[in-house]
VOZA-629204 format. One record per residue: residue in three letters; x, y, z of N, C-alpha, C in turn. Coordinates in steps of 0.001 Angstrom, whole numbers, plus 500000, padded with zeros to 6 digits. Layout:
N
ALAXYZXYZXYZ
...
This chain:
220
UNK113688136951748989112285136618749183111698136070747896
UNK110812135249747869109753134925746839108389135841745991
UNK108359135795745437107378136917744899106802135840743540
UNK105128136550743923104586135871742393103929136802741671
UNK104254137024740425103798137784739669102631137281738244
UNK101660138170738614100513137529737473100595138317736142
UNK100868138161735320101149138742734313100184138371733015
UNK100190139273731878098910139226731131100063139702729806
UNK100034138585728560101063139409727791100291138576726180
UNK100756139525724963100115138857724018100380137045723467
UNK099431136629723085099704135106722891100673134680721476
UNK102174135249721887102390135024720384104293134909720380
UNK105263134276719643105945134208719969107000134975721000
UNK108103134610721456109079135787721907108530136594723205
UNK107121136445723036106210137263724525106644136826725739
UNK106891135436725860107435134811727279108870135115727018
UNK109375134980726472110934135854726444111128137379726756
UNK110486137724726194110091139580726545110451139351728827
UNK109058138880728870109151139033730125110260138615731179
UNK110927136860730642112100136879731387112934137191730875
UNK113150138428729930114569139214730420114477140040730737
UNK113166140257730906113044142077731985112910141524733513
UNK112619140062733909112845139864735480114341139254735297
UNK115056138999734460116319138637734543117373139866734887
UNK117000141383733765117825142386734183118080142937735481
UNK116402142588735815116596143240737327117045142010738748
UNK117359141147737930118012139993738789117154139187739408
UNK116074139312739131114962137872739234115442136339739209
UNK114987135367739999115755134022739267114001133404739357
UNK113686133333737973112529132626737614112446130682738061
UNK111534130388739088111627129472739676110612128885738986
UNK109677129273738604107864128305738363107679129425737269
UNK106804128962736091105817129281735157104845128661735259
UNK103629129239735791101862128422735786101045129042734947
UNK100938128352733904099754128928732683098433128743733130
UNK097797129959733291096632130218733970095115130256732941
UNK095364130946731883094532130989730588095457131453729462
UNK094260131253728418095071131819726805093694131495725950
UNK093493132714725885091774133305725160092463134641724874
UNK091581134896724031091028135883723415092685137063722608
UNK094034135996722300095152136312722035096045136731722708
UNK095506136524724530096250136610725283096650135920726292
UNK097632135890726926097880134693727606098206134943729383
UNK097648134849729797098177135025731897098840134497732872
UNK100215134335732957100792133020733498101257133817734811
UNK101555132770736234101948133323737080103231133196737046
UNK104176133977737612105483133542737507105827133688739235
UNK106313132298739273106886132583740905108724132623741066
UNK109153133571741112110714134127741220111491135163742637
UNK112596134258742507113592134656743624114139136171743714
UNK113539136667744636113757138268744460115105138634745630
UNK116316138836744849117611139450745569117411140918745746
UNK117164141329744702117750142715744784116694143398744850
UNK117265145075744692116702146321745428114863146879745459
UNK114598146128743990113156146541744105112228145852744763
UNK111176146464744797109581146073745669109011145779744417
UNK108065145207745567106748145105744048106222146068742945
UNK106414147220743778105736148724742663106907148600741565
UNK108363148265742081109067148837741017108927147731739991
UNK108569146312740336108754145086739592107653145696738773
UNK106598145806738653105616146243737980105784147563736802
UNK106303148515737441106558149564736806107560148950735531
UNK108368147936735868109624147668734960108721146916733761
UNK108122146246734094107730144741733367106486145973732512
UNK105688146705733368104570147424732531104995148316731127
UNK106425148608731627107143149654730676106832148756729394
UNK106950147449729393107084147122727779105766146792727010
UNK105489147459725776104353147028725059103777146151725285
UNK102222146097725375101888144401725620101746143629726793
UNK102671144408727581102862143254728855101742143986730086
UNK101011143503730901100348144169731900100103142986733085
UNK100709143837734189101017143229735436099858143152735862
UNK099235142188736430097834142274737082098250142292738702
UNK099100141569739275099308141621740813100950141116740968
UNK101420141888742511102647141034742365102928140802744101
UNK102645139713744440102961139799746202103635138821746333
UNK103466138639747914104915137475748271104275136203748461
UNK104661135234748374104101133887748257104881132905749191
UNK104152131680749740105154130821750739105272129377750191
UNK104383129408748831104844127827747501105543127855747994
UNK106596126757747723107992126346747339107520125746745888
UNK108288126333744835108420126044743799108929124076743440
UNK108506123361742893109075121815742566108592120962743629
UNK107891121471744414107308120433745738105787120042745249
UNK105132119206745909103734118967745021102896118914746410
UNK102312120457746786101535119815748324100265119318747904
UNK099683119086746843098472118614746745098563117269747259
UNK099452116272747038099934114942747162100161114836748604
UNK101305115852749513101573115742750819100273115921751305
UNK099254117247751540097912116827751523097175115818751722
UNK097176115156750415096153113781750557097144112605751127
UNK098645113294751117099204111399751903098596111325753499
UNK098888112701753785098018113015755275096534112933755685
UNK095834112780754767094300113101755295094677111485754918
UNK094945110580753936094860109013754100095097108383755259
UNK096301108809755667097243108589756889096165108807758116
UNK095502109698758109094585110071759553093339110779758913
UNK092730109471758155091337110357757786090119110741758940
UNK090669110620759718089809110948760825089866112392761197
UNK090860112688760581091375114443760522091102114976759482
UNK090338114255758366090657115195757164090535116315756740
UNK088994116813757320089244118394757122089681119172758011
UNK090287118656759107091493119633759782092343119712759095
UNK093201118466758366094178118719757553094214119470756210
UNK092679119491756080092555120158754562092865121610754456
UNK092090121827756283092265123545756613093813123465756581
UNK094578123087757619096065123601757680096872123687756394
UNK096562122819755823097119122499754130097101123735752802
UNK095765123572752989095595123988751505095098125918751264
UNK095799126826752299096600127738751335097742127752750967
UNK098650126678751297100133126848750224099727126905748688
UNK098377125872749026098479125251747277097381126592746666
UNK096804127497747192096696128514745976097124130062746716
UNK098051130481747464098687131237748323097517132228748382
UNK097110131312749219096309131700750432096924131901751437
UNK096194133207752418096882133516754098096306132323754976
UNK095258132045755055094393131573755560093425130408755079
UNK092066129384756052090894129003755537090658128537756604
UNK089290128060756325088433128031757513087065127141756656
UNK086596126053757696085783125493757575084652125590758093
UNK083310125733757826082342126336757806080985125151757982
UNK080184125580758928078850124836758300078140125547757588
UNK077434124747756362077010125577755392075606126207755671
UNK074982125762756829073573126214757500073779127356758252
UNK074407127281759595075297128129760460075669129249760082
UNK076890129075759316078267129375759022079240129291760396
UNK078627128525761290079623128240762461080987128099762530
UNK081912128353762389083689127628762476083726126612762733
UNK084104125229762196083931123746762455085762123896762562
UNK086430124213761772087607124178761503088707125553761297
UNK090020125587761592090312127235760870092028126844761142
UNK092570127539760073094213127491760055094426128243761363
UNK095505128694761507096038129274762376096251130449762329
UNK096135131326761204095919132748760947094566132739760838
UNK093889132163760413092060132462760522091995133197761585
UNK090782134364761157090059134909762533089273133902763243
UNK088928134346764331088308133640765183086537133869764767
UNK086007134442764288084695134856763692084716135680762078
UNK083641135015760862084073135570760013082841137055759913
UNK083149137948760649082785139061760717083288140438760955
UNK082844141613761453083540142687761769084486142102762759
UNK084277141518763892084860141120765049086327140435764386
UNK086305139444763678087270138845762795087849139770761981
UNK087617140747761356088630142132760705088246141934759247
UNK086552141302759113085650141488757753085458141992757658
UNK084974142687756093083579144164755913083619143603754446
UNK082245143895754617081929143968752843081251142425752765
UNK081024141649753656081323140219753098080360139187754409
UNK079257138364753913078290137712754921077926136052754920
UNK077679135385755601078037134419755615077594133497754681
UNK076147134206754485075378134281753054076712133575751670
UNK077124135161751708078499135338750685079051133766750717
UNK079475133449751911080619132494752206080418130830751571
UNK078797130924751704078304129563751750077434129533750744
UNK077784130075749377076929129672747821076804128559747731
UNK076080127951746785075736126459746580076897125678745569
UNK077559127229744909078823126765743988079729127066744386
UNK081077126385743633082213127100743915082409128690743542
UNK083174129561744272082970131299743778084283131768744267
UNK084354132611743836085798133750744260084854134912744315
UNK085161135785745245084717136488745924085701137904746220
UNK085273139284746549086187140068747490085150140568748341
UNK085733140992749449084976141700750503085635142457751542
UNK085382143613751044086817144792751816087841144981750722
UNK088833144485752112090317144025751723091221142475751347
UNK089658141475751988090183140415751379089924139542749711
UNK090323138875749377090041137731748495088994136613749132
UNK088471136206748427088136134841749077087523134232747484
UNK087755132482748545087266131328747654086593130729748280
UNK085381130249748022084329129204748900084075127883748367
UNK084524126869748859083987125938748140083288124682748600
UNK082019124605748582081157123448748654082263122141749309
UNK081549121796750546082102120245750478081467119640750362
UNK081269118329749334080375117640748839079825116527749879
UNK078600116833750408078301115288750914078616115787752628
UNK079131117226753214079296117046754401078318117954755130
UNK077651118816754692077615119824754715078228121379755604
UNK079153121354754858080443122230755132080805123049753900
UNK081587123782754032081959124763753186083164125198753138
UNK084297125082752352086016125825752446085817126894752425
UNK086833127961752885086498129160752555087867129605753046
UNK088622130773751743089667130340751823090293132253751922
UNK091396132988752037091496134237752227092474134840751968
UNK092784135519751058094243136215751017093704138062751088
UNK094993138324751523094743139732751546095565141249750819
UNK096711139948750178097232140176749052097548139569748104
UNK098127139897746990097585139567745234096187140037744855
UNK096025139341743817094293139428743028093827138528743520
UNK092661138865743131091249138295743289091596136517742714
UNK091028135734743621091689133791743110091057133783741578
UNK091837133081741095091635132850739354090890131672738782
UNK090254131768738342089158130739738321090278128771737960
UNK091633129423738056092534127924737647092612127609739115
UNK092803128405740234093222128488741762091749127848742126
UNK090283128591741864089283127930742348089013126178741707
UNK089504125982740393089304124098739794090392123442740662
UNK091618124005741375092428122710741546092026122871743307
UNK091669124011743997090660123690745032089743122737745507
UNK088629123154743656087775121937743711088475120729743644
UNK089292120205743253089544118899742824089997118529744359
UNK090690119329745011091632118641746233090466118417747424
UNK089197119388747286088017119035747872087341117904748106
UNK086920117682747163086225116848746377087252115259746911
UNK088202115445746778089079113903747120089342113833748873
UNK089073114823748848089221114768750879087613114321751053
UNK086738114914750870085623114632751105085372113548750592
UNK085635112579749889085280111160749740086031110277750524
UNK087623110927751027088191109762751986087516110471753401
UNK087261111594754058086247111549755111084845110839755031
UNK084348110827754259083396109773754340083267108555754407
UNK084399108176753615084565106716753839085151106175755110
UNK085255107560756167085815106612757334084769107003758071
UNK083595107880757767082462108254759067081981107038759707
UNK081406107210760654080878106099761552079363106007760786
UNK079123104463760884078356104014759615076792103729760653
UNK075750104350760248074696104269761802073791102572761275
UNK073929101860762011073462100243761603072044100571761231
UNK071736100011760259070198099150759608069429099261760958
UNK068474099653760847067035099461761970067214099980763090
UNK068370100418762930068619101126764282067987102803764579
């Protein structure tokens, strides 16, 4: 299985070595390194790696926490594929049939920050315009929410959010008035690097949906 681990270790030589040989002992095969931040002398990278053998997540954690310095922030299973670029497959598809684009944006884009789920929103409403295929059918108790209102869903900015048991990311669609809104229910809380490349993949769908809306004639 795949597993991604968020890790928090000091900013300073040998530190990224530290860590892959403690997922190497336990037979990890390190697929992806994503540098997430590096403030304040420390550094947070995700690591996404091929998990063979016997441990779970508690024990991956317990191993990696054992060493000075190092602190596991989350470790769950992920459905990336490491070396593929879906931001690109994404936008070749919403070009291809921009008449779909934010259907395609929904089905798409939790690979690209492992997300379970998303769901498209009016930002007045909060009606369901759009929703993956794990989306609930209502984002409320009825849908398997708590903690979390539609209010929440539909800020005027981009936000990461929890409510309950889930994660969430909301993000403004510019110019439609709609709203992403995005859900995991394991790992951490989305990282403010997961909410910018959101925005960016937003932001470029919503200018090729517009440019194909139906255009209402002069004087009419």
């Amino acid at each position: 299985m795949m597993l991604r681990l968020r890790v928090s270790f000091p900013d300073r030589p040998g530190a990224l070595g530290q860590v892959a040989r403690v997922l190497g002992t336990l037979g990890a095969d390190i697929l992806q390194v994503t540098v997430l931040e590096r403030e304040a002398g420390r550094v947070v990278d995700d690591f996404t790696v091929s998990w063979p053998g016997p441990f779970g997540p508690e024990g991956v954690r317990d191993r990696l926490s054992a060493v000075p310095g190092i602190r596991v922030e989350a470790v769950w299973r992920t459905r990336e594929i490491p070396g593929t670029s879906p931001d690109y497959d994404l936008l070749r598809h919403v070009v291809a049939e921009p008449g779909r684009a934010f259907a395609t944006l929904v089905d798409a884009i939790p690979d690209l920050v492992s997300a379970e789920w998303a769901v498209v929103v009016s930002s007045e409403s909060g009606e369901l315009v759009h929703r993956s295929w794990q989306a609930p059918e209502s984002l409320d108790e009825r849908g398997g929410l708590s903690g979390i209102g539609s209010a929440d869903l539909t800020a005027l900015r981009p936000c990461a959010l929890t409510g309950g048991r889930h994660r969430f990311m909301s993000v403004p669609v510019p110019g439609a008035g709609l709203h992403l809104v995005l859900a995991r229910t394991e790992g951490p809380p989305f990282h403010r690097a997961e909410l910018d490349r959101a925005v960016r993949v937003v932001e470029i769908v919503s200018i090729i949906g517009r440019s194909t809306a139906p255009q209402t004639p002069q004087g009419v």
